[in-house]
N, C-alpha and C positions, 0 to 999 in steps of 0.2 A: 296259104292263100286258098285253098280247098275250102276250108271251114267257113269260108267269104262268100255270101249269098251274090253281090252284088257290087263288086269290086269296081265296075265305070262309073256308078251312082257314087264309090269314095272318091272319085278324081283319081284313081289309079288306071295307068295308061296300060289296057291290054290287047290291045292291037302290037304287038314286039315280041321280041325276045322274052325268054323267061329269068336274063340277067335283067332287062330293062324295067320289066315287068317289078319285079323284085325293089331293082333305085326307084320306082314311082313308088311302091307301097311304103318305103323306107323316108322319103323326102313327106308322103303326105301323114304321115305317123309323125313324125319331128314338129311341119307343123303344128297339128292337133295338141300336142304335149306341149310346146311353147304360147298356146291360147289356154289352157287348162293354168299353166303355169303362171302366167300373167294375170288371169282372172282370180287365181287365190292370191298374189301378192295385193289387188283391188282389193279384195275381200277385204281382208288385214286392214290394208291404212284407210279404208272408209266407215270399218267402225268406231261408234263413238259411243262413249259412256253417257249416259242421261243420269241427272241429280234423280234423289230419292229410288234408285235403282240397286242391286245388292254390286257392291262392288269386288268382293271376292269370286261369286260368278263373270262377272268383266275381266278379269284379273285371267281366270281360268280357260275363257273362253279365247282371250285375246292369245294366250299362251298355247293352246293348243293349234289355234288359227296358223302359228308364226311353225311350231314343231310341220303342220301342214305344208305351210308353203318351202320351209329347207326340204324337206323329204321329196319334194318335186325340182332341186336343185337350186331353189331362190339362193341369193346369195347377201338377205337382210342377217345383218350380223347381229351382235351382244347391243352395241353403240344406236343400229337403226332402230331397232325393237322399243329399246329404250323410249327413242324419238316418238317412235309411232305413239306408245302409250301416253305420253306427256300430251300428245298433240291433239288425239282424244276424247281428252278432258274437256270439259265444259267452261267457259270464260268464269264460270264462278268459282275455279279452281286456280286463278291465277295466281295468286298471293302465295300457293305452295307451289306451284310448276317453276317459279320464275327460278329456286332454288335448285330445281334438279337437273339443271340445265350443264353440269358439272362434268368433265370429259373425262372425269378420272372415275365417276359413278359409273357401272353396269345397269343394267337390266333389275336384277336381280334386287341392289340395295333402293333403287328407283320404287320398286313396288313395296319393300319394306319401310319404306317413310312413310310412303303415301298410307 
């Protein structure tokens, strides 16, 4: 906490103890990391693919989005990824989405149909 210019300005309580001092720095870190967390799982499920757009960069992009948000602890699996990508898609993709709706499909064979 040295290194902390301005430790009252993060909502860490330093009027206390320096164990207290310590659980404020700890509880307002959690926070921060559980907003950062939550706003890449947004990220994710509010992109959507647009017609005449390359879709292997969608593919790519979606794909690293998802690697982002586990590596911050999300806990969107094989099955949700899937979802998100399907959901995505644009209404003029219906006629192929209706099919990959399949519980036994991954992620993986979902983007190789499409």
């Amino acid at each position: 906490m040295l290194n902390t210019r301005n430790l009252a300005g993060l909502g860490i309580n330093t009027n206390s103890t320096g164990a207290e001092a310590w659980t404020s720095y700890i509880d307002t870190y959690k926070k921060a990391y559980n907003i950062v967390w939550l706003n890449a799982e947004q990220i994710l499920q509010n992109t959507l693919y647009t017609d005449c757009t390359n879709f292997t960069d969608f593919i790519i992009n979606m794909h690293t989005k998802w690697l982002d948000t586990r590596a911050l602890g999300s806990k969107i699996n094989n099955e949700d990824f899937k979802n998100i990508i399907i959901s995505a898609l644009p209404k003029s993709w219906s006629s192929v989405t209706a099919l990959l709706y399949d519980p036994n499909m991954i992620s993986a064979d979902t983007i190789a149909y499409l």
